[in-house]
PDB file with SEQRES, HELIX, SHEET and CRYST1 records, atoms N, CA, C and O in Angstrom:
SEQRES   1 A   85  UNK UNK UNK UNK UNK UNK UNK UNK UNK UNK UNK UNK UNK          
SEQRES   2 A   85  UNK UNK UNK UNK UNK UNK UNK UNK UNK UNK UNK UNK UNK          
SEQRES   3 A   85  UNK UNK UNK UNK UNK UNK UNK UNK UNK UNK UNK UNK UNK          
SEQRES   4 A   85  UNK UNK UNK UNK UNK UNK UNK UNK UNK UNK UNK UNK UNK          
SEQRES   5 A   85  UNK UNK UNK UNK UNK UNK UNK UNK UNK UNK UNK UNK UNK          
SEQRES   6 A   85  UNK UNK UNK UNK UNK UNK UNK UNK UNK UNK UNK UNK UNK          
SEQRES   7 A   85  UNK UNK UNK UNK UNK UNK UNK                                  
HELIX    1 AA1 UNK A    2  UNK A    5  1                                   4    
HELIX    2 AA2 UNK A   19  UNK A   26  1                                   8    
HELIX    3 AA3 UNK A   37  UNK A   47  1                                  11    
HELIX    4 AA4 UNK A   48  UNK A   50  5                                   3    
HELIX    5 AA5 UNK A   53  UNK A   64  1                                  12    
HELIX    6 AA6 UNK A   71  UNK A   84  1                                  14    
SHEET    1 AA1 2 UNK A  12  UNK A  14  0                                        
SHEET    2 AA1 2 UNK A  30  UNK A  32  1                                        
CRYST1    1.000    1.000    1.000  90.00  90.00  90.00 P 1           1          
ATOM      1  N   UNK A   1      -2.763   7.681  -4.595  1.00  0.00           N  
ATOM      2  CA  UNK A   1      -2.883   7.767  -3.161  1.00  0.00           C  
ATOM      3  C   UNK A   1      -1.540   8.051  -2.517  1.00  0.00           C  
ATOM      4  O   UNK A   1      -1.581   8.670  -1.454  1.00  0.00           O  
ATOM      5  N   UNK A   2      -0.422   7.716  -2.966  1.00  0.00           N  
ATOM      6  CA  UNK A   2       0.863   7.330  -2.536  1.00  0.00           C  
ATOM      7  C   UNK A   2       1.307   8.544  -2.828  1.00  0.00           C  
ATOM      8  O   UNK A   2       1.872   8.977  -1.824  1.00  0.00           O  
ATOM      9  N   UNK A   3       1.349   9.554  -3.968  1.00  0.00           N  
ATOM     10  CA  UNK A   3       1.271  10.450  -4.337  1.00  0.00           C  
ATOM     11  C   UNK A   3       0.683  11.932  -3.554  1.00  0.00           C  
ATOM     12  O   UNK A   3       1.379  12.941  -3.444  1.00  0.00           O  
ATOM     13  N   UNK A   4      -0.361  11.842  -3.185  1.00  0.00           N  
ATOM     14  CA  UNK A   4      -1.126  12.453  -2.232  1.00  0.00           C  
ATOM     15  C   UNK A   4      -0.402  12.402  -1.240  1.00  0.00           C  
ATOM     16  O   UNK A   4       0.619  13.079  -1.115  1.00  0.00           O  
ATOM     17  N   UNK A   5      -0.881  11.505  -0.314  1.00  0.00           N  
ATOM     18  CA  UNK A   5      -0.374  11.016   1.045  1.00  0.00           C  
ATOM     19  C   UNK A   5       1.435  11.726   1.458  1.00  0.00           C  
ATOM     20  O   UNK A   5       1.901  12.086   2.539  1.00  0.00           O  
ATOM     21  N   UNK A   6       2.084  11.688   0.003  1.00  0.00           N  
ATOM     22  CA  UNK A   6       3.444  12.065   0.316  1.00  0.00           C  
ATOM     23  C   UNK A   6       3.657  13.632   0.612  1.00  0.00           C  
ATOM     24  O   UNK A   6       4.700  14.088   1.081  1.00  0.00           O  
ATOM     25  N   UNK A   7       2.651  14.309   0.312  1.00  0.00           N  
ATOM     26  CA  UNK A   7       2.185  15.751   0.640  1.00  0.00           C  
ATOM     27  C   UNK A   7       1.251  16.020   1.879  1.00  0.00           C  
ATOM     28  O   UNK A   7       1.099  17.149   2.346  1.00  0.00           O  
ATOM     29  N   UNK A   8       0.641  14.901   2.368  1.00  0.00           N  
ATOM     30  CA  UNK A   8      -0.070  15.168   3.750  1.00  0.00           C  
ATOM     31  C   UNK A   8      -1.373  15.624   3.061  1.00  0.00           C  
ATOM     32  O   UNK A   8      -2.084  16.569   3.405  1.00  0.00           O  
ATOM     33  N   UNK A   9      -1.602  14.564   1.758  1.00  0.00           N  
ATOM     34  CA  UNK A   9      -3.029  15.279   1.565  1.00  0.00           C  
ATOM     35  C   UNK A   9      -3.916  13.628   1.090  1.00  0.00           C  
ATOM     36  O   UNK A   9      -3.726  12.815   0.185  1.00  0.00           O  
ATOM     37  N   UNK A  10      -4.794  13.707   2.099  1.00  0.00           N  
ATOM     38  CA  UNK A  10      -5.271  11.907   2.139  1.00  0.00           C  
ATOM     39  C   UNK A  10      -6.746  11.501   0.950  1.00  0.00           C  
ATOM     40  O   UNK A  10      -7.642  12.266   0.592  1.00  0.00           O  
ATOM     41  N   UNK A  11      -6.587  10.426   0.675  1.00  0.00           N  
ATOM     42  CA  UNK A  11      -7.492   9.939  -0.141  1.00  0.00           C  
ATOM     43  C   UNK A  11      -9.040   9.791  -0.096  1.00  0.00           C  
ATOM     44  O   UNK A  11      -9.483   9.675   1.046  1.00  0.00           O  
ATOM     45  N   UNK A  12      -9.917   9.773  -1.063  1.00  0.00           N  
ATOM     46  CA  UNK A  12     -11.291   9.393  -1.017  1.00  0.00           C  
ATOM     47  C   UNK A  12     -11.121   9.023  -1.805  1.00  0.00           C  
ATOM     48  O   UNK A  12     -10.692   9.646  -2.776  1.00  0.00           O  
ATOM     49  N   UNK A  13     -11.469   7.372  -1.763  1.00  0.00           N  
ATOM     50  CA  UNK A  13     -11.375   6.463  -2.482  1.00  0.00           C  
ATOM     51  C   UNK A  13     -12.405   5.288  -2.526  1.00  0.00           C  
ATOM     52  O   UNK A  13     -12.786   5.153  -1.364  1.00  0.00           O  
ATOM     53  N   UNK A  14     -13.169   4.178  -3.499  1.00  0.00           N  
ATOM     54  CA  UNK A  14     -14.001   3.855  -3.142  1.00  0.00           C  
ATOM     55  C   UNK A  14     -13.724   2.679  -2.342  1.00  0.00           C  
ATOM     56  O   UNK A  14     -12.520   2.622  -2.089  1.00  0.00           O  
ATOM     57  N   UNK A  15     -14.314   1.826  -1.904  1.00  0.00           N  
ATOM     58  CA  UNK A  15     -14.218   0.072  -0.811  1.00  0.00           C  
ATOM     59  C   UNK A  15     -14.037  -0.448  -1.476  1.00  0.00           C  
ATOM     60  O   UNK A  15     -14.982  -1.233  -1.394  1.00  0.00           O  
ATOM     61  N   UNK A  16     -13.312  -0.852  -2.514  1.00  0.00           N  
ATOM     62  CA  UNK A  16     -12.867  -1.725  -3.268  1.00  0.00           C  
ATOM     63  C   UNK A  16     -11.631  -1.920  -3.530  1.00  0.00           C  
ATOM     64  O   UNK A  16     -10.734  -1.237  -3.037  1.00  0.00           O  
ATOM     65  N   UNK A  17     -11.382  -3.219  -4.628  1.00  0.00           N  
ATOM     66  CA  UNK A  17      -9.600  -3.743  -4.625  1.00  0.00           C  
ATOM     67  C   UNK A  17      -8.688  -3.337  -3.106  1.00  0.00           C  
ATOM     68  O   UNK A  17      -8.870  -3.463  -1.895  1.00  0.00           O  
ATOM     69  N   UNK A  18      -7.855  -2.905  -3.827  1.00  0.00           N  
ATOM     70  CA  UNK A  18      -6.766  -2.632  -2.934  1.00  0.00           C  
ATOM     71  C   UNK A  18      -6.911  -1.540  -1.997  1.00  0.00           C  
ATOM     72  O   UNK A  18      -6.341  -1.760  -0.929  1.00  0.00           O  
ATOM     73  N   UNK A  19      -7.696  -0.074  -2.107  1.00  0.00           N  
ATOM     74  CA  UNK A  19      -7.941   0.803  -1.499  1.00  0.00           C  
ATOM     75  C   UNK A  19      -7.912   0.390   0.151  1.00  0.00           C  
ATOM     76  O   UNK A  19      -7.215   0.545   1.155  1.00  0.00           O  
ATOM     77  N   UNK A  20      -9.089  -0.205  -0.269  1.00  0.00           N  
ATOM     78  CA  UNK A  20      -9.864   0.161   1.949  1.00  0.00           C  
ATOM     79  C   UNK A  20      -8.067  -0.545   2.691  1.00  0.00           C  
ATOM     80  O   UNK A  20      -7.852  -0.232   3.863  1.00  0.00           O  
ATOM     81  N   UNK A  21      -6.795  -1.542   1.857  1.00  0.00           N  
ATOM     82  CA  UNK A  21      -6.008  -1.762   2.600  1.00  0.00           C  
ATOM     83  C   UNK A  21      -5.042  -0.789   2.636  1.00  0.00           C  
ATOM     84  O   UNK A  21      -4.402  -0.594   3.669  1.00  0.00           O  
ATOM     85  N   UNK A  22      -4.846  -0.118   1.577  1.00  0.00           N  
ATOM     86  CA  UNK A  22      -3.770   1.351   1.681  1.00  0.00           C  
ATOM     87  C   UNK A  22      -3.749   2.025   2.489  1.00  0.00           C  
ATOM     88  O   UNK A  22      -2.793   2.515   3.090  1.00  0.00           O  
ATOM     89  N   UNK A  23      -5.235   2.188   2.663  1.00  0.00           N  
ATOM     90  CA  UNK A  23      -5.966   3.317   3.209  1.00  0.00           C  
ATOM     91  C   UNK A  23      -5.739   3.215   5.335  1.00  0.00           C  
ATOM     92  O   UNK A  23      -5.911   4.002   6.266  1.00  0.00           O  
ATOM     93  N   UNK A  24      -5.239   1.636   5.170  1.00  0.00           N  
ATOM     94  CA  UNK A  24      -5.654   1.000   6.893  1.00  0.00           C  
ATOM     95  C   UNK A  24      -4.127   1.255   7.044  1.00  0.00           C  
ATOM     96  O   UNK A  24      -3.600   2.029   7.843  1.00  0.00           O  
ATOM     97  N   UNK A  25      -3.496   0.434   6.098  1.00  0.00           N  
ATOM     98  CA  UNK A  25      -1.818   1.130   6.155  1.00  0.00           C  
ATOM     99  C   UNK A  25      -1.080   2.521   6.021  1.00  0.00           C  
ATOM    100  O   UNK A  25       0.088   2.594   6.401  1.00  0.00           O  
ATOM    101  N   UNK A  26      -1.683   3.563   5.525  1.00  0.00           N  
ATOM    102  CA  UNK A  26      -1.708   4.663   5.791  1.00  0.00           C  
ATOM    103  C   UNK A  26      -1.897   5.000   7.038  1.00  0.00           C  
ATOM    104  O   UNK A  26      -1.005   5.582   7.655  1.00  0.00           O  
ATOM    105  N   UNK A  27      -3.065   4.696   7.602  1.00  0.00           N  
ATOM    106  CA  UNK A  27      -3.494   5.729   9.022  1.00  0.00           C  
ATOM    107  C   UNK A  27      -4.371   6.812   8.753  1.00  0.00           C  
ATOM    108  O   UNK A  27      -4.731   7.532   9.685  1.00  0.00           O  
ATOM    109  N   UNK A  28      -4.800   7.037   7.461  1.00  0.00           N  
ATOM    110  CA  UNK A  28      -5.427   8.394   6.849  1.00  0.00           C  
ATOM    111  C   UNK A  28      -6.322   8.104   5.839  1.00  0.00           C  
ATOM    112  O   UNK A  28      -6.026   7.178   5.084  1.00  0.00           O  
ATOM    113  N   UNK A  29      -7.340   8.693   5.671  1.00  0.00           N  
ATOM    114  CA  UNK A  29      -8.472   8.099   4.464  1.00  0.00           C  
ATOM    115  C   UNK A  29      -9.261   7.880   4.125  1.00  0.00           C  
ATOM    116  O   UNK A  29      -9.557   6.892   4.798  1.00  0.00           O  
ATOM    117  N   UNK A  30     -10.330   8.106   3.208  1.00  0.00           N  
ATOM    118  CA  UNK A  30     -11.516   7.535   3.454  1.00  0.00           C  
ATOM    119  C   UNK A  30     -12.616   6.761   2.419  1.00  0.00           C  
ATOM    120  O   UNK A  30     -12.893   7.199   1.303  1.00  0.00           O  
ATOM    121  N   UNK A  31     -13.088   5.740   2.905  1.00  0.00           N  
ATOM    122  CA  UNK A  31     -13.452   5.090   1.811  1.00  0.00           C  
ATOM    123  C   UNK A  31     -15.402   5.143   1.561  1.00  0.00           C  
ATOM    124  O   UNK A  31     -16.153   5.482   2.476  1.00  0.00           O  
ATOM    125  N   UNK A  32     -15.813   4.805   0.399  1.00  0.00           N  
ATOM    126  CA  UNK A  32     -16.866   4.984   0.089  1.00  0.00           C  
ATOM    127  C   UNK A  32     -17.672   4.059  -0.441  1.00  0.00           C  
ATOM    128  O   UNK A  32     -17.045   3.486  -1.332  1.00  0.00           O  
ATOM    129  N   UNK A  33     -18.922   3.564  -0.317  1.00  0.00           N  
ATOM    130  CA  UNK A  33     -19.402   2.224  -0.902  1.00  0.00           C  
ATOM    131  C   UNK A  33     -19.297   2.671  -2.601  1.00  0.00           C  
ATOM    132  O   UNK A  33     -19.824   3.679  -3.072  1.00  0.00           O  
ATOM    133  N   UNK A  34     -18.664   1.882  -3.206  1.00  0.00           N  
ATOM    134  CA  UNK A  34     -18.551   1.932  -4.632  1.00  0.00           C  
ATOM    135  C   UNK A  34     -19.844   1.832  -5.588  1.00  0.00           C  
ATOM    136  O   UNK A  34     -20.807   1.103  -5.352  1.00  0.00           O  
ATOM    137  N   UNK A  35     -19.715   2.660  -6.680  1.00  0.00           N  
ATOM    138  CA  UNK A  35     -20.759   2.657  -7.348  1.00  0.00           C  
ATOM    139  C   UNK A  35     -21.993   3.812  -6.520  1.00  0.00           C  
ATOM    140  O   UNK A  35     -23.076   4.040  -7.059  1.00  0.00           O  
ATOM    141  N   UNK A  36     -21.694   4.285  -5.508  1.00  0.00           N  
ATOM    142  CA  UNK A  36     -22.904   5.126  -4.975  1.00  0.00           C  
ATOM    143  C   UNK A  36     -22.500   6.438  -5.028  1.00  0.00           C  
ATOM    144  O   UNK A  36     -21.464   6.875  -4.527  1.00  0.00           O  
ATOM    145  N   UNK A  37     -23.490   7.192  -5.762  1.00  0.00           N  
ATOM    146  CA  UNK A  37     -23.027   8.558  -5.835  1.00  0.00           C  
ATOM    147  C   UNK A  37     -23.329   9.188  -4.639  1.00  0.00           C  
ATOM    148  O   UNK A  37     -22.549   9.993  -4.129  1.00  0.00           O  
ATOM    149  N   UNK A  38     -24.440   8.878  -4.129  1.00  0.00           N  
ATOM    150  CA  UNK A  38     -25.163   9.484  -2.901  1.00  0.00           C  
ATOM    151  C   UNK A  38     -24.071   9.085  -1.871  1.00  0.00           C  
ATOM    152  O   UNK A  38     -24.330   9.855  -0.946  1.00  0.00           O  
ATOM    153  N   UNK A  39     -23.195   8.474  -1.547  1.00  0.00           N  
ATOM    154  CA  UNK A  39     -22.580   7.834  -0.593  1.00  0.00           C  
ATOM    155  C   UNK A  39     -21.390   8.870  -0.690  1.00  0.00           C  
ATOM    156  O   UNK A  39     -21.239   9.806   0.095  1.00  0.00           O  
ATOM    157  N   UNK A  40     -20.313   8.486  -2.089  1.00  0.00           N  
ATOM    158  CA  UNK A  40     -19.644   9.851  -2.314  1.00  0.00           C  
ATOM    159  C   UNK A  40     -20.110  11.434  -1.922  1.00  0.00           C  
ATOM    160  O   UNK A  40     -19.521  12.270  -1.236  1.00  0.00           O  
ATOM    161  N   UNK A  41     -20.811  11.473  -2.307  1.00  0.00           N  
ATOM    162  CA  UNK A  41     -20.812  12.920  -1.960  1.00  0.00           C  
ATOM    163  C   UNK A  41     -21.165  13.115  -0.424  1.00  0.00           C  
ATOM    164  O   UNK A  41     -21.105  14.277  -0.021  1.00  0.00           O  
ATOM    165  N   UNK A  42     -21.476  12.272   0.357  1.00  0.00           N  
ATOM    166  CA  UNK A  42     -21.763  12.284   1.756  1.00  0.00           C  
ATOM    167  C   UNK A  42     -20.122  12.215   2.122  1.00  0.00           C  
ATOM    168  O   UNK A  42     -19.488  13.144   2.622  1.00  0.00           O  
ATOM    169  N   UNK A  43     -19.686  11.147   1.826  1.00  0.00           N  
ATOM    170  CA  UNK A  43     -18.243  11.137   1.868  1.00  0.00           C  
ATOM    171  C   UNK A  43     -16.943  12.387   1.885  1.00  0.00           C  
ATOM    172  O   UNK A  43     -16.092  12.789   2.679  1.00  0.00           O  
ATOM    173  N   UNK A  44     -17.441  12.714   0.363  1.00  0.00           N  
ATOM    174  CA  UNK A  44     -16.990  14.199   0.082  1.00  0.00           C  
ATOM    175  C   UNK A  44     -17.175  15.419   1.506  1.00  0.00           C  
ATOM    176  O   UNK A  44     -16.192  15.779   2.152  1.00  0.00           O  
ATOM    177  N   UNK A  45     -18.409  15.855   1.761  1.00  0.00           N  
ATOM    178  CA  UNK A  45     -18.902  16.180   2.721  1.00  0.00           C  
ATOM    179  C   UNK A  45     -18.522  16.340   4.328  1.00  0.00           C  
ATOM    180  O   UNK A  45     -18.687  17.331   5.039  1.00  0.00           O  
ATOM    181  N   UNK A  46     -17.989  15.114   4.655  1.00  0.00           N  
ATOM    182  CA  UNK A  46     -18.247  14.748   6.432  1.00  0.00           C  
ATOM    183  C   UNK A  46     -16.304  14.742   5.588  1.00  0.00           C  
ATOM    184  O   UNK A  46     -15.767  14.579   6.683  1.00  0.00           O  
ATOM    185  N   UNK A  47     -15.327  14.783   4.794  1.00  0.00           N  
ATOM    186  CA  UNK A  47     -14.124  14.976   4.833  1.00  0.00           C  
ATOM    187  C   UNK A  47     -13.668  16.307   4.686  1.00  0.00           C  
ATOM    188  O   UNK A  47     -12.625  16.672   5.228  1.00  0.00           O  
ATOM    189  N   UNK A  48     -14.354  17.051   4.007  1.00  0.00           N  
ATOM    190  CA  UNK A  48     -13.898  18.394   3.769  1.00  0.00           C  
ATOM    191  C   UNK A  48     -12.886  18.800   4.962  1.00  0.00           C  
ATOM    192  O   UNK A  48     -11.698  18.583   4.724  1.00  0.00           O  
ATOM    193  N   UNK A  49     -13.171  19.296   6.067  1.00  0.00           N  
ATOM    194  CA  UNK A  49     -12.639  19.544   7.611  1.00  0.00           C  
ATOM    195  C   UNK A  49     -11.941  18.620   7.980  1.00  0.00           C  
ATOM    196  O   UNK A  49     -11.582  18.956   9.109  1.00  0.00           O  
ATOM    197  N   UNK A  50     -11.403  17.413   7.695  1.00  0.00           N  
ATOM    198  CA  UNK A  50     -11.375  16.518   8.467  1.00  0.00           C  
ATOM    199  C   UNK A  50     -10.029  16.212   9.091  1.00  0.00           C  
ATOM    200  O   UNK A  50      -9.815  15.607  10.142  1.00  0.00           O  
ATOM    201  N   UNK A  51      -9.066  16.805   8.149  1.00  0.00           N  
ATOM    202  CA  UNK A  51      -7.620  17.022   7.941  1.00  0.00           C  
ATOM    203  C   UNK A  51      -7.003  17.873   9.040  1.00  0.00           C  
ATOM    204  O   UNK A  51      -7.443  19.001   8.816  1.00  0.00           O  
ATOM    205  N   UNK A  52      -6.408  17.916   9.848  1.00  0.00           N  
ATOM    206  CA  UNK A  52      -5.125  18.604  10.476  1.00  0.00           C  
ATOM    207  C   UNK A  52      -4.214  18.543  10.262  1.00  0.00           C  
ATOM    208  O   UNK A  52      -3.853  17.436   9.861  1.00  0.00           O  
ATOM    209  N   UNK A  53      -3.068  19.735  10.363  1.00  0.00           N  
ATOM    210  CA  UNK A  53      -1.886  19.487  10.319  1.00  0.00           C  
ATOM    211  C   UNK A  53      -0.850  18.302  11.163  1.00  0.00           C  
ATOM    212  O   UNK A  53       0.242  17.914  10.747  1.00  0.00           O  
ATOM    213  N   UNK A  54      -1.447  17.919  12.296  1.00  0.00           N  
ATOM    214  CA  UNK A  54      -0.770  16.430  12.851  1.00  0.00           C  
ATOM    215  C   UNK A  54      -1.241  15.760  11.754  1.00  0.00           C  
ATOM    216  O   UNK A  54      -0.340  15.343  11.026  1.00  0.00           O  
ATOM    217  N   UNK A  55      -2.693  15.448  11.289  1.00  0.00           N  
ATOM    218  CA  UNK A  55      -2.751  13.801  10.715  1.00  0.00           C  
ATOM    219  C   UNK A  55      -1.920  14.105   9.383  1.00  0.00           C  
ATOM    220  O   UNK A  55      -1.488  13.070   8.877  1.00  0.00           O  
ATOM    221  N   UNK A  56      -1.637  15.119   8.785  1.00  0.00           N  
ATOM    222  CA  UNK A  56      -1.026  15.198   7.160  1.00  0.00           C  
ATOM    223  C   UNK A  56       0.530  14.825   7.602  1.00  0.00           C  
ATOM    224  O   UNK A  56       1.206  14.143   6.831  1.00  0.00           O  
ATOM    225  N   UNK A  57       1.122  15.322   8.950  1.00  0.00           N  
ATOM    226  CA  UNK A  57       2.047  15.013   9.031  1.00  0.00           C  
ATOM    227  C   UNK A  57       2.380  13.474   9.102  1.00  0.00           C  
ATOM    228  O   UNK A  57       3.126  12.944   8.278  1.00  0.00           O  
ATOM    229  N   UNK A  58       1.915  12.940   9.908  1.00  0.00           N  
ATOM    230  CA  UNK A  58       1.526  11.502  10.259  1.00  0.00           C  
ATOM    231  C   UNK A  58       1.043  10.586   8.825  1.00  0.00           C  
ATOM    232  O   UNK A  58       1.317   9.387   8.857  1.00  0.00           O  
ATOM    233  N   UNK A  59       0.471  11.024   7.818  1.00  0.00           N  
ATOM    234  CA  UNK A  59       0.233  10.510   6.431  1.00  0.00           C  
ATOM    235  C   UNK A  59       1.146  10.577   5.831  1.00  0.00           C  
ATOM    236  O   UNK A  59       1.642   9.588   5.290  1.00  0.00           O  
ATOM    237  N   UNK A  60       1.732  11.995   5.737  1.00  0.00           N  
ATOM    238  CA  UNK A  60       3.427  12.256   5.040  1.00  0.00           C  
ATOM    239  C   UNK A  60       4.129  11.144   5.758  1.00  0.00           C  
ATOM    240  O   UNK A  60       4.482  10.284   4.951  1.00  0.00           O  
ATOM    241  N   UNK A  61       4.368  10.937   6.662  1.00  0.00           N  
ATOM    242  CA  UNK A  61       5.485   9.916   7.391  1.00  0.00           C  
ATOM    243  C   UNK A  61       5.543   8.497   6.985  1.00  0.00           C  
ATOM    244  O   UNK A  61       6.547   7.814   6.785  1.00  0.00           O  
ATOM    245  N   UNK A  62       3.924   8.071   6.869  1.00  0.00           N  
ATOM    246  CA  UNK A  62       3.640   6.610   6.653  1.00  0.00           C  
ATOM    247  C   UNK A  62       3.821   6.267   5.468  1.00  0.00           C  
ATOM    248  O   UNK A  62       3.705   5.058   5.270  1.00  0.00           O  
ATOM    249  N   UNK A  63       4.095   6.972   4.495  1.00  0.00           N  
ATOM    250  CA  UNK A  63       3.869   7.138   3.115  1.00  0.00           C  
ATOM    251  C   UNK A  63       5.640   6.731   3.029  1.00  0.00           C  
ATOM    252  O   UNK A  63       6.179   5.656   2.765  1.00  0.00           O  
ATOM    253  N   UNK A  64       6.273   8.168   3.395  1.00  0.00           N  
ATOM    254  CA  UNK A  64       7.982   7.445   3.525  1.00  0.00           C  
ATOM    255  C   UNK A  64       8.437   6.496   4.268  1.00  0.00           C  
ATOM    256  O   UNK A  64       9.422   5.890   3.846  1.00  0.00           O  
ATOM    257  N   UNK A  65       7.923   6.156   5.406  1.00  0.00           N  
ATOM    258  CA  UNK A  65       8.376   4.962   5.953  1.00  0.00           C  
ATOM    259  C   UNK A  65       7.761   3.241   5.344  1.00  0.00           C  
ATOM    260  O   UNK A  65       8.148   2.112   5.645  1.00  0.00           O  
ATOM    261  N   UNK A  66       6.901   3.616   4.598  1.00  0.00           N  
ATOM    262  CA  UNK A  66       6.353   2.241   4.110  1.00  0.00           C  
ATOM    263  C   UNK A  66       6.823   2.151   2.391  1.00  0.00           C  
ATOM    264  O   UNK A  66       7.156   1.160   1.741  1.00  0.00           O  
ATOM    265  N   UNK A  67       6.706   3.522   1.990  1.00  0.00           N  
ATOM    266  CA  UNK A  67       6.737   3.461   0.385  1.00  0.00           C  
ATOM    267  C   UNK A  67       7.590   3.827  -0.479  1.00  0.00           C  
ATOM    268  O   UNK A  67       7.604   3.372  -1.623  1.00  0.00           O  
ATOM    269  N   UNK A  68       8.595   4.894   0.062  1.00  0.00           N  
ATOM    270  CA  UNK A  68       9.665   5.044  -0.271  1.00  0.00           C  
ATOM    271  C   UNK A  68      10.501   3.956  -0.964  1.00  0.00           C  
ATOM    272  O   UNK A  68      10.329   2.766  -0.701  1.00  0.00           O  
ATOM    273  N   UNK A  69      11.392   4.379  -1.840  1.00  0.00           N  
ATOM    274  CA  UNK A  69      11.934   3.989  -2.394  1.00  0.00           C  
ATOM    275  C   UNK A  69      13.300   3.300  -1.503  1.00  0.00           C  
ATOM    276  O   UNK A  69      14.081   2.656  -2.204  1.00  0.00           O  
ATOM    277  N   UNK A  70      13.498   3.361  -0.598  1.00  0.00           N  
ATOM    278  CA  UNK A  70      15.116   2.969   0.231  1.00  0.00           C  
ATOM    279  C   UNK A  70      14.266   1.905   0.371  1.00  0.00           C  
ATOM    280  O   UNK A  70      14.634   0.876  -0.197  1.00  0.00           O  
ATOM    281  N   UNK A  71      12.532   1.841   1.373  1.00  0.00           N  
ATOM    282  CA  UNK A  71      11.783   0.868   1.442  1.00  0.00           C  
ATOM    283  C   UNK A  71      11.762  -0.152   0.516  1.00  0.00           C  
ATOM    284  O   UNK A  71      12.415  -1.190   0.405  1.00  0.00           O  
ATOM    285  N   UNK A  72      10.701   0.456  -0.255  1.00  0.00           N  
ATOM    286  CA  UNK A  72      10.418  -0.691  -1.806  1.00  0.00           C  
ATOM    287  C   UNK A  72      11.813  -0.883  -2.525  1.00  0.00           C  
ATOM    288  O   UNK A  72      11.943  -2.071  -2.233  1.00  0.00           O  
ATOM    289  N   UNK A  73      12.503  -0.704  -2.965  1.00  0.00           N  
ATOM    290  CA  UNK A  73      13.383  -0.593  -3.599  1.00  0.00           C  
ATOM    291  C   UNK A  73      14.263  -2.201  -3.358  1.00  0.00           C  
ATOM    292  O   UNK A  73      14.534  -2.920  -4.320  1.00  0.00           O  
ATOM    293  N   UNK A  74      14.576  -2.520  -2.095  1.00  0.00           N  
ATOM    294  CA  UNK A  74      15.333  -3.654  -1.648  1.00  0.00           C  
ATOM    295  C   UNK A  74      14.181  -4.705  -1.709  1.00  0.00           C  
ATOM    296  O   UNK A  74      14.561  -5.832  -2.028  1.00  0.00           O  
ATOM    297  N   UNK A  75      12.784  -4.547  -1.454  1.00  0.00           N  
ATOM    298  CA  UNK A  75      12.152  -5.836  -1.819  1.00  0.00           C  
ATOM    299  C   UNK A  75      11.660  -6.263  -3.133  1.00  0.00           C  
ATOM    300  O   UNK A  75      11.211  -7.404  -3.243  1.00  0.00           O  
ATOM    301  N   UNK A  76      11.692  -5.502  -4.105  1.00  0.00           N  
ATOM    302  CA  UNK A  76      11.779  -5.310  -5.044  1.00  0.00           C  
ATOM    303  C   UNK A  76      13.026  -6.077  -5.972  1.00  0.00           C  
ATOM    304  O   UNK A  76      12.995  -6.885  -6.900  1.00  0.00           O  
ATOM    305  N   UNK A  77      14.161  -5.370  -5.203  1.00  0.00           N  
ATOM    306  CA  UNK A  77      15.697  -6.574  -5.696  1.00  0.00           C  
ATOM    307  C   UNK A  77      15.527  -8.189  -5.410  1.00  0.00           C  
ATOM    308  O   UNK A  77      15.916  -9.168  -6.046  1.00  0.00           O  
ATOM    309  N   UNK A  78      14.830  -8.063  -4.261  1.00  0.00           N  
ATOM    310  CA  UNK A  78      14.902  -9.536  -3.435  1.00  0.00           C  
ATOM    311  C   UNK A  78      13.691 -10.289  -4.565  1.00  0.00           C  
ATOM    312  O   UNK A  78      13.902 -11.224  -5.338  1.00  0.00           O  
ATOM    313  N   UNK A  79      12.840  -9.788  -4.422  1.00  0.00           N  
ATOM    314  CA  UNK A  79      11.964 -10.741  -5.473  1.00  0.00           C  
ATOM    315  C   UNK A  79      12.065 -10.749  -6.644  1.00  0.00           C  
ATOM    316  O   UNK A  79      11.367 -11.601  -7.193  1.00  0.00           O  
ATOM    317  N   UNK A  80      13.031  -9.759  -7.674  1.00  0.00           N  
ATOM    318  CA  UNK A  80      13.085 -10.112  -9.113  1.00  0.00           C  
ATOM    319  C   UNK A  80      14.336 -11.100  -9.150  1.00  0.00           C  
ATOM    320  O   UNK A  80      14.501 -11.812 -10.140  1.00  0.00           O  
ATOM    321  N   UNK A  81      15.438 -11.154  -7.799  1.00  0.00           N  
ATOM    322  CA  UNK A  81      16.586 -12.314  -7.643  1.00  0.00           C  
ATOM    323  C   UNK A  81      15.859 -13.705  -7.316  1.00  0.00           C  
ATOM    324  O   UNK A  81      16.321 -14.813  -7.587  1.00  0.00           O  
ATOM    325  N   UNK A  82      14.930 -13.506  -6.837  1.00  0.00           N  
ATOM    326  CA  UNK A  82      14.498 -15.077  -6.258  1.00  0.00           C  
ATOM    327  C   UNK A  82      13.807 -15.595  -7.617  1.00  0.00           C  
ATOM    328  O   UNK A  82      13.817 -16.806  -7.837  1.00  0.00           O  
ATOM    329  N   UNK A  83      13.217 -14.727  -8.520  1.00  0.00           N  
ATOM    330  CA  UNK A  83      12.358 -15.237  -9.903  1.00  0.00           C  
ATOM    331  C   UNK A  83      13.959 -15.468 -10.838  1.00  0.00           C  
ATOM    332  O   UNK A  83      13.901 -16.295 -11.748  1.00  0.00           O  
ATOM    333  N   UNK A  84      15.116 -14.861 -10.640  1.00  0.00           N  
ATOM    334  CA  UNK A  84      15.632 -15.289 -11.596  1.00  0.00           C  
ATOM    335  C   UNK A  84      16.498 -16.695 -10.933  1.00  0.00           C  
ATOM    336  O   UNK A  84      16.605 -17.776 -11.511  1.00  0.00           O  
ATOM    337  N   UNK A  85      16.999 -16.390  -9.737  1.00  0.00           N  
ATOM    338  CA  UNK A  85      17.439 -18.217  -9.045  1.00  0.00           C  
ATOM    339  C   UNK A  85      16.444 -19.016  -9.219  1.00  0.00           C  
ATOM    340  O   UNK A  85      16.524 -20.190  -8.856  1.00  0.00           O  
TER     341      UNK A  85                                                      
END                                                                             
């Protein structure tokens, strides 16, 4: 997803685990009742079009401002220092 998103190109993904919250922290996305094929492909469907060049930009952005590495990177230090203090 993180992957995607860093290109301005957003997810279909199903309602489960972690997704439907990426997806709310993104700003971009769309999720699907899991396990339903009929649901996916409706999904598939009503997203095809759904994309503009604002929202990919706006997905590209959220993606570096939340996931980036300058981001993750320092909380990442902070919590493998606090497991070793």
């Amino acid at each position: 997803m993180l992957e995607a998103g860093l290109v301005g190109v957003p997810s279909l993904v199903p309602d489960h685990g972690a997704f439907p919250e990426r997806i709310r922290e993104l700003g971009h996305g769309w999720t699907y009742p899991a396990g339903s094929p009929p649901a996916l492909c409706q999904a598939m469907v009503e997203s095809v079009n759904a994309t503009d060049v604002q929202a990919s930009e706006q997905l590209r952005r959220a993606v570096q401002n939340n996931f980036s590495m300058e981001v993750t990177g320092p909380k990442i230090s902070r919590l493998m220092t606090s497991l070793i203090d």
